[in-house]
N, C-alpha and C positions, 0 to 999 in steps of 0.2 A: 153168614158165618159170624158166630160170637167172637168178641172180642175185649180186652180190658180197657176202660178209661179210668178219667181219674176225676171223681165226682169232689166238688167243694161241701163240705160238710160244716164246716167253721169258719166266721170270720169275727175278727179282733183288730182295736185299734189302739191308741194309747197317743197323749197329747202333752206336752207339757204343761206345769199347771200357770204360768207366766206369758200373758199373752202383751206382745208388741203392738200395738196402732200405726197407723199411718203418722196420724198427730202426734205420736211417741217419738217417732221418726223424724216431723220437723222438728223437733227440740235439738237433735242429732245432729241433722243433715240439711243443706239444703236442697230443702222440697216440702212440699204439701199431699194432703189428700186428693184433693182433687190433680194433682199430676200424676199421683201414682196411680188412683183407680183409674185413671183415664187410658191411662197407656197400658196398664196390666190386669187391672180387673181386681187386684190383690185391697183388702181394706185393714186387714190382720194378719200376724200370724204370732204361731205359737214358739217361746223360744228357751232354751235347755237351760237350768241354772246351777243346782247342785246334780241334776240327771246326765249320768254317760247313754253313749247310744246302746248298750246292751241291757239298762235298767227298761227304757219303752219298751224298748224290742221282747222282753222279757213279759211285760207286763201285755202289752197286744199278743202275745202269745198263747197266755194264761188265761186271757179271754176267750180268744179263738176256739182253744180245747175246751174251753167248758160252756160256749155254747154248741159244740159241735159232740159235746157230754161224752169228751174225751177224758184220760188221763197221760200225763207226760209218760208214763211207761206203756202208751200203747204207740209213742213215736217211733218208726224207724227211719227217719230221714228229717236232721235240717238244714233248710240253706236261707241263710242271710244276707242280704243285697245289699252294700252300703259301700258308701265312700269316706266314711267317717268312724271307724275301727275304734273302739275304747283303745289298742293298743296294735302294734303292726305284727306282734304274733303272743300270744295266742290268737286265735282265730276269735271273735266276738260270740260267733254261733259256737264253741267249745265252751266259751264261759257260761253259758245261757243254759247251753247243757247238762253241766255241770250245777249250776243251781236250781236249776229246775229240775236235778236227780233224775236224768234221763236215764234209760238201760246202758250201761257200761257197754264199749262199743259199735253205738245207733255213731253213724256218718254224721259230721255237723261240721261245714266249711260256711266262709264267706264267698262272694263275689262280686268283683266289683265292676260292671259295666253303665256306671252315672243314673243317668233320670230314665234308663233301660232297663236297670238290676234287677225287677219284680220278674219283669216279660221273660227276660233270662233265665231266674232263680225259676218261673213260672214251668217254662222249658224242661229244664234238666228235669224238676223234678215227675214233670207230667209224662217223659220220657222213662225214666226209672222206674215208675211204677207200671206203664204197660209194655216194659221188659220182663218183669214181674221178681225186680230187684226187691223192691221193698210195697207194702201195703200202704203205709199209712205218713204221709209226709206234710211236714209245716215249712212253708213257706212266706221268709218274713220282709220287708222294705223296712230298715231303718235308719234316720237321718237326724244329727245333730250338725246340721249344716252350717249355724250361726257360732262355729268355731273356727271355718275356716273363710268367713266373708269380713271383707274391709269396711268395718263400721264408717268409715269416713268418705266411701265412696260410693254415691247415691246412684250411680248406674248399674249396680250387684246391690248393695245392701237393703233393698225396698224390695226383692223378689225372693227371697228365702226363707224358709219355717223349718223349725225341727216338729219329727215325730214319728210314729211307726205304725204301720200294718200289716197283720197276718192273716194267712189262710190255713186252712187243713185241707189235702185232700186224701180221699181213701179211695183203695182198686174198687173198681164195678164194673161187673160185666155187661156189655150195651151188643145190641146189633151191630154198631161198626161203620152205621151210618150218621145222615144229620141229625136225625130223630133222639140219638141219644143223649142222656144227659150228661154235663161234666164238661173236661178242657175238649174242644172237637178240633181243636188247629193254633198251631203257633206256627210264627216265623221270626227270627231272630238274624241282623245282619251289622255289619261297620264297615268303617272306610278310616283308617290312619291318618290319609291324604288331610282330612280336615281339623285335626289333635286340636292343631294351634287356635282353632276359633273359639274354643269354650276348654276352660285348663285350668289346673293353681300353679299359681307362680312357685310352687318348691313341691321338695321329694324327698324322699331319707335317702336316695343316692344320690341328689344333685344338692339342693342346699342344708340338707339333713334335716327342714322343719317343712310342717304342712303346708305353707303360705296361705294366700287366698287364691277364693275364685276372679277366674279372667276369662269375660267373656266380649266378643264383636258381637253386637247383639243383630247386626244387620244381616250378616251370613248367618247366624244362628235359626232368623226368622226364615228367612228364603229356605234353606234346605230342610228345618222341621215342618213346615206346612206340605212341602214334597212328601218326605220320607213318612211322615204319620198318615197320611193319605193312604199310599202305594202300600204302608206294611196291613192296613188296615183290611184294605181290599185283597191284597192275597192271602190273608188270616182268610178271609170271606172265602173265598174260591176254591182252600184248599178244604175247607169245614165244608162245602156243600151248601152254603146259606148264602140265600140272596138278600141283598138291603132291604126288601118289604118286608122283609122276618125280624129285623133287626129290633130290639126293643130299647135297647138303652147304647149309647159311645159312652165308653168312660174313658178320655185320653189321658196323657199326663197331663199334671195339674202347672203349665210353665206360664203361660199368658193368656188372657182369655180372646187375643187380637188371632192368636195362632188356634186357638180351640174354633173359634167361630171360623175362621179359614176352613180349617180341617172339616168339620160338618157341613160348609158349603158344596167343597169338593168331593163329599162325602153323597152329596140329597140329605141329610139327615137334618131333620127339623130340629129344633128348637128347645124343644121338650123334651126329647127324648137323648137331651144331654146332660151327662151328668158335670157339674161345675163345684168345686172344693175349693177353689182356691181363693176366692174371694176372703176366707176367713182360717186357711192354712197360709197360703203362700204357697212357694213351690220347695215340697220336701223330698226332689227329687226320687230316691227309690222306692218313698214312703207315699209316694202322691197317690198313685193308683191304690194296692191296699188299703190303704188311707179311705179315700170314698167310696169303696166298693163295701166297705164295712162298715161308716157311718150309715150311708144309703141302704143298708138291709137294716141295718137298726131302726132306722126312723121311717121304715117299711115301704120304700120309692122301688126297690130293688126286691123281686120275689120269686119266688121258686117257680120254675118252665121259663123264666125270660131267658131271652138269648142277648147276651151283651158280648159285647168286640170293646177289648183295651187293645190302645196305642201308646205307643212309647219312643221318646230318641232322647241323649244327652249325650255328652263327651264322649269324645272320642274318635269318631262320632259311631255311636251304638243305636240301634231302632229295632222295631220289632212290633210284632201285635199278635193277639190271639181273640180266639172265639169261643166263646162257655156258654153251654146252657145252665141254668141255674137249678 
């Protein structure tokens, strides 16, 4: 029996133009290169100066559709992942809409579930379209994270990068099995119980400012090396695709101590991971888009691979999905 998926047709990314060092960083903080790459894997990232997070978002957009040799009036759906809103309403994805002269009433919401938001945004929208709400949906990860981290505190501020990525996908009719191309399985879950391990210390209803980020990096590590595993393999399970199929992991981009976990627990060799963050950092909802879009540019990433993204941050949010390309 025929049925609709939602084929990736575009992807797009956007970075800011001011890049952070590690050695930028000891000037800062104390710490060095060699402590940071040691422990995270991270040697750069990218960081926001006169850019709001709907200016990237924007611009990896813009890319997206026109490698996917779109036009913004052939959108009808977007959702943008982020935890760093230009403002707490309008929506970021309305303003984006809005200048990028979208058709006067196309849906365009934010959502915010942390360094999950892609897998989520990924979700709804791969959901919508084999409802057969809308045809044609971008989905965007955008993070200007180094507005809400404590320059002074080297146990957060050495692991963050702003930046954004997007995708496009459009309805296509597939078989309905593994064979076809496009989103073939997502799974998206949380747990409350764990808030407190990864969090900003404010809210516009409790201290009325954004604070920073705060995180126990120890619970952090123990339950994301779990949960990226376990969403991983039932993304697998429920797509029909076994790990010898597998061509590429692209996880979130958080520590390379927890990717390397992840792909052990995985079997998943070496090579057949993709690694960003060494020269992003971790841009939470932007990480995944982020390399999935670099990675088809500089042609690692090709049309018939089957890749499985994994995802967890705040909250705690996780999730994973399985794409033929």
């Amino acid at each position: 029996m025929m049925s609709i998926r939602s084929e990736v047709v575009g992807f797009g990314h956007c970075l800011p133009e001011k890049i952070l060092t590690n050695d930028d960083l000891s000037h800062m903080v104390e710490t060095s290169d060699e402590w940071i790459a040691t422990r995270t894997g991270i040697r750069s990232r990218h960081v926001a100066q006169d850019e709001t997070t709907s200016m990237i978002a924007e611009r990896a957009i813009s890319n997206a559709l026109q490698s996917a040799g779109l036009q913004p009036s052939d959108v009808d759906l977007l959702i943008v992942a982020t935890v760093t809103p230009d403002k707490t309403t309008p929506s970021t994805a309305t303003l984006i809409a809005g200048r990028l002269n979208f058709r006067v009433g196309v849906p365009a919401f934010d959502i915010s579930a942390a360094c999950s938001g892609f897998v989520y945004a990924l979700t709804l929208a791969d959901n919508m379209i084999r409802l057969g709400e809308v045809k044609t949906a971008v989905v965007v990860g955008a993070e200007c994270l180094s507005n809400i981290v404590d320059w002074t505190d080297r146990n957060t501020c050495v692991l963050f990068g702003d930046g954004a990525g997007a995708v496009v996908l459009r309805a296509l009719e597939g078989k309905g099995d593994s064979s076809d191309v496009g989103v073939l399985s997502t799974c998206i879950y949380s747990d409350g119980h764990l808030a407190e391990f990864l969090q900003t210390t404010g809210g516009v209803s409790t201290t009325k400012n954004a604070g920073f980020v705060s995180m126990n990096g120890k619970e952090v590590f123990k339950h994301a090396v779990v949960s990226l595993s376990e969403a991983a393999e039932t993304a697998l399970q429920k797509a029909g695709i076994d790990k010898s199929q597998i061509d590429w992991l692209v996880p979130h981009q958080a520590n390379i101590r927890i990717i390397d976990s992840v792909a052990e627990r995985l079997e998943i060799p070496a090579q057949k991971v993709i690694v960003a963050l060494d020269h992003h950092g971790n841009t939470s909802a932007a990480s995944i888009p982020l390399a999935l879009s670099e990675n088809v540019q500089n042609g690692r990433l090709k049309k018939g691979d089957v890749v499985v993204l994994t995802a967890m941050g705040a909250g705690f949010t996780w999730g994973g999905a399985v794409i033929r390309l």
